[in-house]
VMD Tcl script that builds the backbone (N, CA, C; Angstrom):
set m [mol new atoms 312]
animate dup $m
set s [atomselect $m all]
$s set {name element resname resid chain x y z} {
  {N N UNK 1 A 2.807 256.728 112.086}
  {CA C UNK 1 A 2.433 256.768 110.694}
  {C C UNK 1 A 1.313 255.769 110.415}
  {N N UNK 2 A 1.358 254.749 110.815}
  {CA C UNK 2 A 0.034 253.735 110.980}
  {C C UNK 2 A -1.207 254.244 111.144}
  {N N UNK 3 A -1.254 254.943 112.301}
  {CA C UNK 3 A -2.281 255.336 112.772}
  {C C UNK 3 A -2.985 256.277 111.720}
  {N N UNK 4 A -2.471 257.503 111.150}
  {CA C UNK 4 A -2.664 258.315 110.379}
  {C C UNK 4 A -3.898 257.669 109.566}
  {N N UNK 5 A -3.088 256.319 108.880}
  {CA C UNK 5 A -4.091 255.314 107.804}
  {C C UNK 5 A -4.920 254.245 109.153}
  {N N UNK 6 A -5.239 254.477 109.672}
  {CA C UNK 6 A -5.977 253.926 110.894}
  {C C UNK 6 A -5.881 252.095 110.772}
  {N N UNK 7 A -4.457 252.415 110.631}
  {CA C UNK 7 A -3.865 250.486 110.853}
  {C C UNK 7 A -3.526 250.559 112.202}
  {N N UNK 8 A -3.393 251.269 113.572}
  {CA C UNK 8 A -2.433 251.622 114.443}
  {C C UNK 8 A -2.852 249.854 115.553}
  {N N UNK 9 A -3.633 248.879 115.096}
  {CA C UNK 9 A -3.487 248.099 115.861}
  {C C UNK 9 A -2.388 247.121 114.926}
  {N N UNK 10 A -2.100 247.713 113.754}
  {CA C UNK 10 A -1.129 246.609 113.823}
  {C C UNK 10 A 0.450 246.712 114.777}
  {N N UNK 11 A 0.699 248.359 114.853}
  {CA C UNK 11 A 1.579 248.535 115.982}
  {C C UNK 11 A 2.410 247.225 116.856}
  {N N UNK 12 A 1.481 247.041 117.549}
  {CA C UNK 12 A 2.004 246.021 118.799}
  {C C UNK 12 A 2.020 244.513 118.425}
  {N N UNK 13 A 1.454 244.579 117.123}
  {CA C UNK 13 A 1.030 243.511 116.633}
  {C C UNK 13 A 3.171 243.178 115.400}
  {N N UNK 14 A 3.353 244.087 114.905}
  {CA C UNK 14 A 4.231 244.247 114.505}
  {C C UNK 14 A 5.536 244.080 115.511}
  {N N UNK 15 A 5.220 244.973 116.637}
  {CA C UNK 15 A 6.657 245.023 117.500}
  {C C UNK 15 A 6.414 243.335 118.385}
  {N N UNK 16 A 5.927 242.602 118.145}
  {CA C UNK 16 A 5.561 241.691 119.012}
  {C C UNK 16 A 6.088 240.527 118.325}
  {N N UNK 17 A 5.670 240.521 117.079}
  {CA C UNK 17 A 6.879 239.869 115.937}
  {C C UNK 17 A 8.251 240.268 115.693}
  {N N UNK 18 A 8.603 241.519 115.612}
  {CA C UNK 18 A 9.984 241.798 115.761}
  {C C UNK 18 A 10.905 241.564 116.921}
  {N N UNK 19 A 10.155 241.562 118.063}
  {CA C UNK 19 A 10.918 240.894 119.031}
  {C C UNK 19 A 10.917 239.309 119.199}
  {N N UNK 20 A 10.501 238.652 118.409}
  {CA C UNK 20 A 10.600 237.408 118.315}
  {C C UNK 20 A 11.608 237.181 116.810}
  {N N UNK 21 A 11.709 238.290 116.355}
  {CA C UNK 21 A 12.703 238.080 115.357}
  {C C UNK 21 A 11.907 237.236 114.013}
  {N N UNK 22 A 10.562 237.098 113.899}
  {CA C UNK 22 A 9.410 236.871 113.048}
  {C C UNK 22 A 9.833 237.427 111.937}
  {N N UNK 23 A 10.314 238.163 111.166}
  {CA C UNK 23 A 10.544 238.592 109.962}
  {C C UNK 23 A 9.519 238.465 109.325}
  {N N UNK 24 A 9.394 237.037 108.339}
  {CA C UNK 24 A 8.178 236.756 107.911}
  {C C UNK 24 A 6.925 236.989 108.354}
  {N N UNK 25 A 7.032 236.502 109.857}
  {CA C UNK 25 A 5.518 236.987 110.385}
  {C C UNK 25 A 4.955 238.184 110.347}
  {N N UNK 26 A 5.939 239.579 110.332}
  {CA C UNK 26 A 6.017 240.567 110.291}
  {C C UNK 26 A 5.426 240.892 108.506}
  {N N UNK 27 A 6.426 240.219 107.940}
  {CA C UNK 27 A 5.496 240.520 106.079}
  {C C UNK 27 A 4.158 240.060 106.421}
  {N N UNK 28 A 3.514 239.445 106.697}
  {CA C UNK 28 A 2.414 238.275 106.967}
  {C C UNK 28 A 1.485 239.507 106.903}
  {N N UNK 29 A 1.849 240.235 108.269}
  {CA C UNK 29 A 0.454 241.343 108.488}
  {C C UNK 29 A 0.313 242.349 107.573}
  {N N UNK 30 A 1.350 242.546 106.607}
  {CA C UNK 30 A 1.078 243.586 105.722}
  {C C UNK 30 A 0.610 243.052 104.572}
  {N N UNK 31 A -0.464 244.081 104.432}
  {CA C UNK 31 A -1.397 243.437 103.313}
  {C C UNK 31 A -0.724 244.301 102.063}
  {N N UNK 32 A -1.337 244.062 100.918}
  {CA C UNK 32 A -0.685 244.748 99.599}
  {C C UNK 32 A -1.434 246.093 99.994}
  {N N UNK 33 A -2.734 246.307 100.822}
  {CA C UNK 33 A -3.641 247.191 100.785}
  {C C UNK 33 A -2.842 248.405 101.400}
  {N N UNK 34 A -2.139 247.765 102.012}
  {CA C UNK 34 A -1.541 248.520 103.811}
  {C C UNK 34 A 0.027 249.163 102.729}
  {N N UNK 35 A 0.666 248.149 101.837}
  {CA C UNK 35 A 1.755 248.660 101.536}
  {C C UNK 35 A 1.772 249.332 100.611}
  {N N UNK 36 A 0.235 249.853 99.767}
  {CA C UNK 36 A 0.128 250.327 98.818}
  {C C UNK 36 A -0.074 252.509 99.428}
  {N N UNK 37 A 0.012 252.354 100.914}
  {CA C UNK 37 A -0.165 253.634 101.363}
  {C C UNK 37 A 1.564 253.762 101.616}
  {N N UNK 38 A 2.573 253.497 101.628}
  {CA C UNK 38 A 3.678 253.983 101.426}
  {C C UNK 38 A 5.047 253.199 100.948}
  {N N UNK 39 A 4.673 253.071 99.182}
  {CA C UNK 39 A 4.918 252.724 98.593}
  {C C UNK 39 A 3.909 252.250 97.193}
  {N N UNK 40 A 4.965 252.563 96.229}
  {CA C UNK 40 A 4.627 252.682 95.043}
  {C C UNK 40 A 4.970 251.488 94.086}
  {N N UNK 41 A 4.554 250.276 93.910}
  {CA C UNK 41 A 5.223 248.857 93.570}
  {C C UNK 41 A 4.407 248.919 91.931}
  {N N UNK 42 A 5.382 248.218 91.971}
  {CA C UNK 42 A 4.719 247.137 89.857}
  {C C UNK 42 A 5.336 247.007 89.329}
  {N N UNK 43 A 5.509 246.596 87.856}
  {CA C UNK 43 A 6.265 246.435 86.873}
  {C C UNK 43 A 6.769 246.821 86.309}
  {N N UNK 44 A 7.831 247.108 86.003}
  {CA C UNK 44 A 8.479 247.912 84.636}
  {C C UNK 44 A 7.604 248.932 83.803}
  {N N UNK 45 A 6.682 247.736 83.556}
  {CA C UNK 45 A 5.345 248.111 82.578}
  {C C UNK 45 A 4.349 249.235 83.203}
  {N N UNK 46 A 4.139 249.280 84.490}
  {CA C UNK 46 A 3.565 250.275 84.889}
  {C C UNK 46 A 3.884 251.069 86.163}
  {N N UNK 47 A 5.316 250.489 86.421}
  {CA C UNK 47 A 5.263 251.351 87.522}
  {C C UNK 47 A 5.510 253.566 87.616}
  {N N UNK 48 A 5.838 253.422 86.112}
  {CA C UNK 48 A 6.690 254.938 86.123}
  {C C UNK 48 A 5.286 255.556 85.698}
  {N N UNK 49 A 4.010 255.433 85.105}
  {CA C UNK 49 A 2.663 255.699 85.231}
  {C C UNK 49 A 2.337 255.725 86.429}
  {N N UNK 50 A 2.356 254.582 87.313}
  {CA C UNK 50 A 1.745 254.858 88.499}
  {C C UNK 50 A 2.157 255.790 90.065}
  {N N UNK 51 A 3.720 256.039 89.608}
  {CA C UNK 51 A 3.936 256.774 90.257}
  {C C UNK 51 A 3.764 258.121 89.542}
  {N N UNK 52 A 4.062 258.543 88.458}
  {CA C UNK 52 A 3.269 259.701 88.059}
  {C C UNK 52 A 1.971 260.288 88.548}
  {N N UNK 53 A 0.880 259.364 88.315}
  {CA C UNK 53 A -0.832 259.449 88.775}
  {C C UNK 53 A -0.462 259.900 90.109}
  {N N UNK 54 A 0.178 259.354 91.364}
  {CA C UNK 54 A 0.697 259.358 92.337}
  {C C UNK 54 A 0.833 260.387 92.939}
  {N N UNK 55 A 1.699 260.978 92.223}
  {CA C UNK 55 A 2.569 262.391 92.824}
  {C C UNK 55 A 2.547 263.515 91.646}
  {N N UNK 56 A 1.571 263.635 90.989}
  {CA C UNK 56 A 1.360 264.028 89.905}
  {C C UNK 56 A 1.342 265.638 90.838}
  {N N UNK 57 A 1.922 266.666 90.275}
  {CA C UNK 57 A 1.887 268.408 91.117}
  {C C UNK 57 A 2.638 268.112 92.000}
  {N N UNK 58 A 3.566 267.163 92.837}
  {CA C UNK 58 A 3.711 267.047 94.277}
  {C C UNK 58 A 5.880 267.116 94.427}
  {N N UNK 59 A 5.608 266.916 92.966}
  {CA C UNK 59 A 7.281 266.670 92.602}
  {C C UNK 59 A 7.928 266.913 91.684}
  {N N UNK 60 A 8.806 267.099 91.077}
  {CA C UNK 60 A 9.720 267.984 89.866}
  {C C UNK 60 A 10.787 266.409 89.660}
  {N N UNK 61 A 11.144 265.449 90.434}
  {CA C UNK 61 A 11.941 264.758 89.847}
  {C C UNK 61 A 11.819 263.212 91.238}
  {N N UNK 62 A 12.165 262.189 91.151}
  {CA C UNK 62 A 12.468 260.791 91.456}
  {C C UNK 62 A 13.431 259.950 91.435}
  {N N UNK 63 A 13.343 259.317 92.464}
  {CA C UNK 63 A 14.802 258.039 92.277}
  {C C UNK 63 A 13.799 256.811 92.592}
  {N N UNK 64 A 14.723 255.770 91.622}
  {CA C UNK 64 A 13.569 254.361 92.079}
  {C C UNK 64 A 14.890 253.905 92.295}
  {N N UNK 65 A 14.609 253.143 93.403}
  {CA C UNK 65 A 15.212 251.673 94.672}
  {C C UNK 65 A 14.587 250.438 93.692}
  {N N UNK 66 A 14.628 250.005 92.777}
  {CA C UNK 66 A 14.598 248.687 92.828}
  {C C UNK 66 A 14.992 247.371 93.063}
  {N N UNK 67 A 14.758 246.258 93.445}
  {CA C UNK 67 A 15.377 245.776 94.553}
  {C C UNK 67 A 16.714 245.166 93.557}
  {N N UNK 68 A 17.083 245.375 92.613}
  {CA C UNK 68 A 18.327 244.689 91.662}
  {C C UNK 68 A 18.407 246.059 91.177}
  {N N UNK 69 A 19.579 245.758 90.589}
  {CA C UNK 69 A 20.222 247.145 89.968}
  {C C UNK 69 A 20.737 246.933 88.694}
  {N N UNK 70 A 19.651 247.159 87.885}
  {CA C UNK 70 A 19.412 247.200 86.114}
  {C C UNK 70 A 20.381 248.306 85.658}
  {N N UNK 71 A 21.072 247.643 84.668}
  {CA C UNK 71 A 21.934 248.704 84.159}
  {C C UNK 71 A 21.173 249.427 83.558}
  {N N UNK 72 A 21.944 250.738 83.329}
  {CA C UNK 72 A 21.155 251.758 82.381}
  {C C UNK 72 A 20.707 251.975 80.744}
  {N N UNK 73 A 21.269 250.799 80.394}
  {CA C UNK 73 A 20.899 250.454 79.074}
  {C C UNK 73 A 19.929 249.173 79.130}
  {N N UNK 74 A 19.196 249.138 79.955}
  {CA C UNK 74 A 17.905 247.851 80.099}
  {C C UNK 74 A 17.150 248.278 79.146}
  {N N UNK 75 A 16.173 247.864 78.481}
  {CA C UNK 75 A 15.169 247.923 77.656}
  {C C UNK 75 A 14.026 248.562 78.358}
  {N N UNK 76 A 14.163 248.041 79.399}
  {CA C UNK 76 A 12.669 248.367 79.811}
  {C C UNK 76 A 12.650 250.059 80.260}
  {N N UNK 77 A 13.188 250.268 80.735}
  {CA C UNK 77 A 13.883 251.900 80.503}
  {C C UNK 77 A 12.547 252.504 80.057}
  {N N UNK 78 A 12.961 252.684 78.886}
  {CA C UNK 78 A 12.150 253.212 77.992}
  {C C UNK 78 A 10.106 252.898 78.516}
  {N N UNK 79 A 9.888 252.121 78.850}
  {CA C UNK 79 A 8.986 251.758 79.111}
  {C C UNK 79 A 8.467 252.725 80.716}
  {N N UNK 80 A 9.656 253.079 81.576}
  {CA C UNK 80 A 8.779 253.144 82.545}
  {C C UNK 80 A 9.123 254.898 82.155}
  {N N UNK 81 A 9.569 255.545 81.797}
  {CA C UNK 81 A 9.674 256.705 81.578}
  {C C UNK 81 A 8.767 257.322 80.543}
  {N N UNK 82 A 8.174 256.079 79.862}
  {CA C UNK 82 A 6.665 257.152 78.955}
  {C C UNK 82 A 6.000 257.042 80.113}
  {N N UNK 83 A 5.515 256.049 81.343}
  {CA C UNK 83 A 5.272 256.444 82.469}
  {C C UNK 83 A 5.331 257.650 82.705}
  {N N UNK 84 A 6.085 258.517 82.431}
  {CA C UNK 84 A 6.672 259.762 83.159}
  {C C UNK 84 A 5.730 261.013 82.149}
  {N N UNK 85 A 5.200 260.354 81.012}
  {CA C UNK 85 A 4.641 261.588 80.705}
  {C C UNK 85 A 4.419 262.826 80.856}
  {N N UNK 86 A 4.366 263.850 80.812}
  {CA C UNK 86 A 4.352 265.076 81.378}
  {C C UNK 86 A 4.745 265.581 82.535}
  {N N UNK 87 A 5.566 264.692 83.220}
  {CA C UNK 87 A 6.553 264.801 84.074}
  {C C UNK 87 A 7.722 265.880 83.926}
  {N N UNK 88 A 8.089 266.998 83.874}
  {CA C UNK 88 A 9.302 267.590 83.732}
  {C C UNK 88 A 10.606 267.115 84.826}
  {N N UNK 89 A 11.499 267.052 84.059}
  {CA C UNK 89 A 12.810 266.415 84.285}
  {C C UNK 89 A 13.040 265.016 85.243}
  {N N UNK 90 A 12.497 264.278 84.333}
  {CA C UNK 90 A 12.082 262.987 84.803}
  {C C UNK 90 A 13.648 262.488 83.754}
  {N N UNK 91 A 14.505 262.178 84.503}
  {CA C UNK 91 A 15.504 261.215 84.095}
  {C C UNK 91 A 16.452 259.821 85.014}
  {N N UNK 92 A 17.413 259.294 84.201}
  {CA C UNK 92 A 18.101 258.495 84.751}
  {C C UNK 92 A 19.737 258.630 85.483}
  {N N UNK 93 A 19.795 258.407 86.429}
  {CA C UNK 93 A 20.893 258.394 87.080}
  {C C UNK 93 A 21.847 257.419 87.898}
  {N N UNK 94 A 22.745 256.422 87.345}
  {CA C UNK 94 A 23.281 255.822 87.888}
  {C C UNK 94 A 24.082 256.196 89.050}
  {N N UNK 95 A 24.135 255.356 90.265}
  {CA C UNK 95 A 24.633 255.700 91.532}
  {C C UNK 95 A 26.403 256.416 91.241}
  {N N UNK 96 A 26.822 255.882 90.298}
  {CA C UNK 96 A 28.295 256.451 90.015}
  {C C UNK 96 A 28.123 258.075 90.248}
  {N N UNK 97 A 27.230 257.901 88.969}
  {CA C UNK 97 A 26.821 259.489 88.600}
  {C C UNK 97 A 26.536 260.606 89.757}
  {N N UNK 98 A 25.863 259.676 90.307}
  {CA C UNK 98 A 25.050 260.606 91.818}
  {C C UNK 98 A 26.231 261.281 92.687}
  {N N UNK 99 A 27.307 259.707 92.863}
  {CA C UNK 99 A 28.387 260.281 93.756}
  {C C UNK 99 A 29.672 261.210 93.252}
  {N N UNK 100 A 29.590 261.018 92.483}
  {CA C UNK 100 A 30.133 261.804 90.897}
  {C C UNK 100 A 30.007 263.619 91.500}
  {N N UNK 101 A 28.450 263.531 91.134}
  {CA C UNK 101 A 27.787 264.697 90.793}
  {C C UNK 101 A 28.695 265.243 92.267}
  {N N UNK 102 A 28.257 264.739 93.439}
  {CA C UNK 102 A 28.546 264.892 95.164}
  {C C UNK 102 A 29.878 265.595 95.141}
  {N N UNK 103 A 30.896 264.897 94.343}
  {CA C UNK 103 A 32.160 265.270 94.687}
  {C C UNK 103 A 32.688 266.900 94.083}
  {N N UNK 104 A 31.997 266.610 93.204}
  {CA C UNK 104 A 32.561 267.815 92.187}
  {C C UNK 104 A 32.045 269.372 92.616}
}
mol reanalyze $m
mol bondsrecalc $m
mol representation Tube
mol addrep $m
């Protein structure tokens, strides 16, 4: 997948830190430039816009991983889902819900 975006020397450069158990060193080589080809990062404030622009024709619906788990009555809510503008069936789903949905 590196290669594709013609990073493929970070490859060995990566596994060379992971076998030293580098972690950090491993964040080190990734630039915001490099993590901005798979992955979609920002703020509250703009991230549900920028993944829209993003994948705009490419998708009908989304789940965001953020690294804490905001209840569903957060404020900011609202904020990243005008993000979603013209998005069809752009909603929220708590993990309950998901496994919920699974069982039934």
């Amino acid at each position: 997948m590196l290669a594709v975006h013609g990073l493929e020397d970070l490859v060995p450069r990566l596994h060379a830190k992971s076998l030293a158990g580098d972690w950090e060193g491993m964040a080190d080589l990734i630039s915001d430039e490099t993590l901005e080809h798979f992955a979609v990062s920002g703020s509250f404030a703009i991230i549900g816009e920028r993944i829209h622009e993003r994948y705009r024709g490419l998708y009908d619906r989304t789940q965001l991983y953020p690294s804490f788990q905001p209840s569903l009555d957060d404020p900011r809510w609202p904020t990243v889902l005008a993000g979603f503008q013209g998005a069809r069936g752009a909603m929220l789903q708590s993990d309950r819900e998901r496994r919920s949905a699974w069982r039934s």
